[in-house]
Biotite code that builds the C-alpha atoms (Angstrom):
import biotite.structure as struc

atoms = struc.array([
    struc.Atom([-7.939, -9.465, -4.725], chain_id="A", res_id=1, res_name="UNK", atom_name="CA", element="C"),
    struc.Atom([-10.959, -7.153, -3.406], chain_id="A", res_id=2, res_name="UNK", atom_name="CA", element="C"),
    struc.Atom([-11.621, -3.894, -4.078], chain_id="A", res_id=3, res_name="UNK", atom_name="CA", element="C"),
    struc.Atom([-9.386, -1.093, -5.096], chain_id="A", res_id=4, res_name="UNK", atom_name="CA", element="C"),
    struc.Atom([-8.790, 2.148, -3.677], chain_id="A", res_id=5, res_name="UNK", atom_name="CA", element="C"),
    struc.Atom([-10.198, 0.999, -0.742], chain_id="A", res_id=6, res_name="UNK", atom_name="CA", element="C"),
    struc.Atom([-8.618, 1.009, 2.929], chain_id="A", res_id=7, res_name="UNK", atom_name="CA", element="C"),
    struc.Atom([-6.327, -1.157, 4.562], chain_id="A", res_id=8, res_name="UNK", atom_name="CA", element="C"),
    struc.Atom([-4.332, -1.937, 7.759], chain_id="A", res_id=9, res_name="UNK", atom_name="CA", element="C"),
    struc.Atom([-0.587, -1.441, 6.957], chain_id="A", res_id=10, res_name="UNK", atom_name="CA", element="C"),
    struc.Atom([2.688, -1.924, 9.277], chain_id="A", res_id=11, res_name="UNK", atom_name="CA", element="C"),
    struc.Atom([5.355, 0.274, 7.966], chain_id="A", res_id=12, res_name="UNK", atom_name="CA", element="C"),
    struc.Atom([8.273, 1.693, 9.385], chain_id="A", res_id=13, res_name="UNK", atom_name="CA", element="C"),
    struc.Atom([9.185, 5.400, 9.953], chain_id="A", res_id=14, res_name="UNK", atom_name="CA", element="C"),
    struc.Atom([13.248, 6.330, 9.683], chain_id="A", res_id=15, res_name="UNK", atom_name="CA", element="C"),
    struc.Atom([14.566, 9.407, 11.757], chain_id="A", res_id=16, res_name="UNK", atom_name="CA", element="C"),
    struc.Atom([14.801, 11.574, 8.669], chain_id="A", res_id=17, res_name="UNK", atom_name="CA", element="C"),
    struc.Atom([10.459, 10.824, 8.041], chain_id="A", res_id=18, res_name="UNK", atom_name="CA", element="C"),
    struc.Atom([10.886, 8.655, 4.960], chain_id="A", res_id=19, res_name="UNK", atom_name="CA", element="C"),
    struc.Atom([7.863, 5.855, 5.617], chain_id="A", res_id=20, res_name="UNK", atom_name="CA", element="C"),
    struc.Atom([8.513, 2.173, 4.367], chain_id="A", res_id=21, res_name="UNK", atom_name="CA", element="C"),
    struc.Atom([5.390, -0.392, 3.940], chain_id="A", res_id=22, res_name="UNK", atom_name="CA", element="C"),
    struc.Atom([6.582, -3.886, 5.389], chain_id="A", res_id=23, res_name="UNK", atom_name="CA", element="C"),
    struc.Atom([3.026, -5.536, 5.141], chain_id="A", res_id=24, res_name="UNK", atom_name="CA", element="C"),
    struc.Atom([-0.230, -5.021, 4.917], chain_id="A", res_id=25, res_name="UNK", atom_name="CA", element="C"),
    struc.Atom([-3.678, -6.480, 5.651], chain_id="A", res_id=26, res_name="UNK", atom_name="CA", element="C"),
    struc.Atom([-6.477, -6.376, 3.416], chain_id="A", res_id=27, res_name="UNK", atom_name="CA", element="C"),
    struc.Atom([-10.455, -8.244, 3.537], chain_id="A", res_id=28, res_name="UNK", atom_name="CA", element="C"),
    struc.Atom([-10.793, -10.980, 0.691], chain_id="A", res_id=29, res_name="UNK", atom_name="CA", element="C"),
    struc.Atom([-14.681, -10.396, -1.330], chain_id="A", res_id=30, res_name="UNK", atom_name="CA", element="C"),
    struc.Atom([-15.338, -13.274, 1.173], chain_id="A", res_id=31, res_name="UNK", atom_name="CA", element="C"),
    struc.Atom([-14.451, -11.134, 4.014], chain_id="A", res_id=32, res_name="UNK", atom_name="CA", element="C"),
    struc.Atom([-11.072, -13.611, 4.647], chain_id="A", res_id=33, res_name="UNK", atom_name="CA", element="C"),
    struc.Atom([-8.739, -11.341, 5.561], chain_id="A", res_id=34, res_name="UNK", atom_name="CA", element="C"),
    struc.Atom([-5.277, -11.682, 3.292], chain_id="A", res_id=35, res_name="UNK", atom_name="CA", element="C"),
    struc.Atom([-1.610, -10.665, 4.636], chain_id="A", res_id=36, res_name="UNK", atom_name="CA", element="C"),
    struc.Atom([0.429, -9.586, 2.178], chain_id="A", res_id=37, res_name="UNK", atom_name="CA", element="C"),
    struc.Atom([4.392, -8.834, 3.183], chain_id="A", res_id=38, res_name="UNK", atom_name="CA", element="C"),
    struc.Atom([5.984, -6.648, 0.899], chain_id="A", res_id=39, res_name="UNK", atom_name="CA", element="C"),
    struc.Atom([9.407, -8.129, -0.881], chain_id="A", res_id=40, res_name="UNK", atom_name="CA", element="C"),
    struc.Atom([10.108, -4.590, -2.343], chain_id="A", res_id=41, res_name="UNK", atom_name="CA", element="C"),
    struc.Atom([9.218, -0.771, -2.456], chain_id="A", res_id=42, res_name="UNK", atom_name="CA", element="C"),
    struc.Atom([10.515, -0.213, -5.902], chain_id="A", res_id=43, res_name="UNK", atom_name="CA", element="C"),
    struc.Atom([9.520, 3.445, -6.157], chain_id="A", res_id=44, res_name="UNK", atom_name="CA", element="C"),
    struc.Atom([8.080, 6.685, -4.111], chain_id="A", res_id=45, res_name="UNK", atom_name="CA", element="C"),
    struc.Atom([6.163, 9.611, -5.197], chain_id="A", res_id=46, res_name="UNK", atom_name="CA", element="C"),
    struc.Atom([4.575, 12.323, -3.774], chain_id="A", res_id=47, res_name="UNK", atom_name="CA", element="C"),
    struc.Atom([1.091, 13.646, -5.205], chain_id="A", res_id=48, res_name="UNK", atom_name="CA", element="C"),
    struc.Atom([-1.068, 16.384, -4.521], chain_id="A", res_id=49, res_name="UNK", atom_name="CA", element="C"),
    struc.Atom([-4.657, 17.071, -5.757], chain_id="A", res_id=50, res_name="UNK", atom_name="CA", element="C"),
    struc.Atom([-7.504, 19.333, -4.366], chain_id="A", res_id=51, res_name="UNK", atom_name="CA", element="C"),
    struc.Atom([-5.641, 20.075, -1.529], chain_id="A", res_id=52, res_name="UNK", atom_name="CA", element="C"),
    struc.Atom([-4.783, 16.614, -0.762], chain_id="A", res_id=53, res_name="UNK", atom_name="CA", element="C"),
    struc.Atom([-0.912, 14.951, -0.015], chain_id="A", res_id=54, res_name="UNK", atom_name="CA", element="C"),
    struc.Atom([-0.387, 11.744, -0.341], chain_id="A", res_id=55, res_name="UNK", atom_name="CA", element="C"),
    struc.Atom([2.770, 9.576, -1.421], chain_id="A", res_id=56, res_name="UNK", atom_name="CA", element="C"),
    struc.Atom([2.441, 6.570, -3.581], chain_id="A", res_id=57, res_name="UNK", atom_name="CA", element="C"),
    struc.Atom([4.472, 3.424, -3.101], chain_id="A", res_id=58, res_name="UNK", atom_name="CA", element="C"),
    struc.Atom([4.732, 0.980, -6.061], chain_id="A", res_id=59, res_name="UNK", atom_name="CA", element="C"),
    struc.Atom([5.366, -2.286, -4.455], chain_id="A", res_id=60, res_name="UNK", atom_name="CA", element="C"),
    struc.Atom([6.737, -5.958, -5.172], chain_id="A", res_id=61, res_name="UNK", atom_name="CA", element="C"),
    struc.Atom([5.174, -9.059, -3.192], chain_id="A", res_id=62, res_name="UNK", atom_name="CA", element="C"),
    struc.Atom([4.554, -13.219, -3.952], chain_id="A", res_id=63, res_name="UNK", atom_name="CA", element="C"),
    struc.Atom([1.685, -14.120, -3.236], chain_id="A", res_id=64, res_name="UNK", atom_name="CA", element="C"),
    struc.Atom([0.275, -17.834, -3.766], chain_id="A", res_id=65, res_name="UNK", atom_name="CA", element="C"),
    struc.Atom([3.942, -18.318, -5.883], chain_id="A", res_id=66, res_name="UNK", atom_name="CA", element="C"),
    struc.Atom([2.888, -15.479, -7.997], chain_id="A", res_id=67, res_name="UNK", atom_name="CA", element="C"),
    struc.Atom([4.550, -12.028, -8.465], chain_id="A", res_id=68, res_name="UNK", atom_name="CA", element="C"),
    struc.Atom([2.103, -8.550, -7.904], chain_id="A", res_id=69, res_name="UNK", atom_name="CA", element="C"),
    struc.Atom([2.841, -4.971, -8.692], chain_id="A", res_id=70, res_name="UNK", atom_name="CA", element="C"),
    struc.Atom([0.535, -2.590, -6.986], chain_id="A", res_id=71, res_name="UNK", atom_name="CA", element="C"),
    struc.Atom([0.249, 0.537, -5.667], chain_id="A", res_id=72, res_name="UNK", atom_name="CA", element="C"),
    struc.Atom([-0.093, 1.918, -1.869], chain_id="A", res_id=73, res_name="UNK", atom_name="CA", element="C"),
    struc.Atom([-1.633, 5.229, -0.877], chain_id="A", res_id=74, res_name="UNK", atom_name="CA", element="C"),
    struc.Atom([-0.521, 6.992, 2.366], chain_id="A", res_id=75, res_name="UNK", atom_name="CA", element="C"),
    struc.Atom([-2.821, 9.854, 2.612], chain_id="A", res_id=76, res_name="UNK", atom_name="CA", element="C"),
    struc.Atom([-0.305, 12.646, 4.790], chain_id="A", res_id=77, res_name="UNK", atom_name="CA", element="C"),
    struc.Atom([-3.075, 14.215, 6.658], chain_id="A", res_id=78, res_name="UNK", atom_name="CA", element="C"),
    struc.Atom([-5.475, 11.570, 7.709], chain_id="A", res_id=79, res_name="UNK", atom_name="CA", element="C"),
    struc.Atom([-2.504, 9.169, 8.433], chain_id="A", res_id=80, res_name="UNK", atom_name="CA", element="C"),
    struc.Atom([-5.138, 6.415, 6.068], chain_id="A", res_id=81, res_name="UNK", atom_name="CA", element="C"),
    struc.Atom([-3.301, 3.470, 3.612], chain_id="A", res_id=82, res_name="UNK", atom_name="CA", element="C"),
    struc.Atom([-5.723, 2.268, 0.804], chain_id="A", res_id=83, res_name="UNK", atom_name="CA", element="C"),
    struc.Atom([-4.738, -0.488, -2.056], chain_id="A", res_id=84, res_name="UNK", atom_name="CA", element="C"),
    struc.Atom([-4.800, 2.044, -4.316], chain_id="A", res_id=85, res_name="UNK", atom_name="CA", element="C"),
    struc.Atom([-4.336, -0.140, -7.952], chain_id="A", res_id=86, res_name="UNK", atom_name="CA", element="C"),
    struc.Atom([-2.992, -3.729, -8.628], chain_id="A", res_id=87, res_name="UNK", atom_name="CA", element="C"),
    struc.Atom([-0.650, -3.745, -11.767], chain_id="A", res_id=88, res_name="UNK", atom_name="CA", element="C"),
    struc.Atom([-1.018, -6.734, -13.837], chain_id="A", res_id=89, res_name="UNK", atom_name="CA", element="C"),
])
């Protein structure tokens, strides 16, 4: 599934009162293939903060291949940057 924590290109929409929702998201395969995922689910949202830093965490449903993931997306607030933050077997 590549790398963790690393960055990817995300589509997400932004509602009038700010709350962001990821819709899909586009990430490079080990073989550089790049992989489009489209989320079924944002289960959960959580705001973080450490050395200064905001970011919100989504925990996320998708099928990919037939087969269910859990993982985690990370919106970092002031550099407007998404990474795949964890997968969650």
């Amino acid at each position: 599934m590549g790398e963790l924590n690393t960055p990817i290109d995300v589509i997400s929409v932004c509602a009038a009162d700010g709350q962001i929702k990821p819709l899909r998201f586009r990430m490079e395969e080990e073989d550089h293939r790049l992989r489009r995922v489209d989320i079924d689910q944002v289960i959960s949202t959580r705001k973080i903060q450490y050395v200064g830093i905001e970011a919100q965490i989504f925990l996320c449903r998708a099928t990919v291949e037939g087969k269910e993931w859990l993982f985690e997306l990370k919106y970092t607030i002031r550099s407007h940057c998404w990474c795949l933050f964890r997968r969650i077997l």
